[in-house]
C-alpha positions, 0 to 999 in steps of 0.5 A, a space after each residue: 427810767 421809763 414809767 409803765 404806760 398802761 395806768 388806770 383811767 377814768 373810763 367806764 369798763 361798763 361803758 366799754 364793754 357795751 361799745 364792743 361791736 360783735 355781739 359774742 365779743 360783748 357777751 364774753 365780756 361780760 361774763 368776764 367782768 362777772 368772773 373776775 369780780 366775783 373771785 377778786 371781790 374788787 371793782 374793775 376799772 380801766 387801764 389804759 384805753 382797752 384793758 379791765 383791771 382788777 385790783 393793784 400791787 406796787 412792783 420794783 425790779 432790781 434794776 430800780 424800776 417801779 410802778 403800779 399795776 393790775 393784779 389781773 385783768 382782761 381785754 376784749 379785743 377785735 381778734 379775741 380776748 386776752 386775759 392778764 394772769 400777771 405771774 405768766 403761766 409758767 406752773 399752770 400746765 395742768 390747768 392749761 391742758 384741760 382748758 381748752 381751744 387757746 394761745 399764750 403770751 408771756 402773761 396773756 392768755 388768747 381765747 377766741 370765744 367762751 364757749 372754745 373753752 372750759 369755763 371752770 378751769 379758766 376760774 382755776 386759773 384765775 384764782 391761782 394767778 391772784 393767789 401767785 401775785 398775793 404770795 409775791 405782793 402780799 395784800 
């Protein structure tokens, strides 16, 4: 069975922010990284080379895979932000409605930049992510 290729490093996720060239990529960045923390309490570090995680949960599936990864995250990406809200977005269509200017993956949410959309949902949705995981994957 394959292991989970994204797994935590030693990289700074201050360290990466600031190499971020555009600087509205890296101003959004940063107030993520604030956003994140203060709901999570946790401290960020690095997944992979590009993605800031926050916090740990240990999942098995049925089919006997197992691993360790983030209970949220984000990465600052050339072409937008990406936002790791791990339960996917499946019961969240209110908050999604009223969020404004973004796109979906599974558990990925595309934003251009902050200022497309409604910062106070956008914590809503962070929030009910973490409370999803933590009823799945207690803490």
């Amino acid at each position: 069975m394959s292991e989970n290729k994204t797994k935590p490093t030693a990289m700074s996720p201050a360290d990466f922010i600031a190499a971020i060239e555009h600087p509205t990529r890296r101003a959004d960045a940063e107030t993520i990284l604030d956003i994140m923390q203060r709901i999570t309490g946790w401290e960020p570090r690095m997944w992979g080379p590009s993605i800031i995680g926050f916090g740990e949960y240990h999942y098995k599936y049925e089919s006997g895979r197992e691993g360790d990864f983030m209970r949220t995250g984000f990465s600052a990406r050339k072409a937008n932000l990406v936002l790791y809200i791990i339960p996917g977005y499946s019961n969240y269509s209110d908050q999604l409605a009223r969020l404004g200017k973004h796109k979906l993956g599974k558990s990925c949410l595309y934003i251009n930049k902050l200022a497309d959309i409604d910062m106070a949902v956008l914590e809503e949705i962070i929030q009910a992510g973490l409370d999803d995981m933590a009823k799945k994957y207690p803490l």
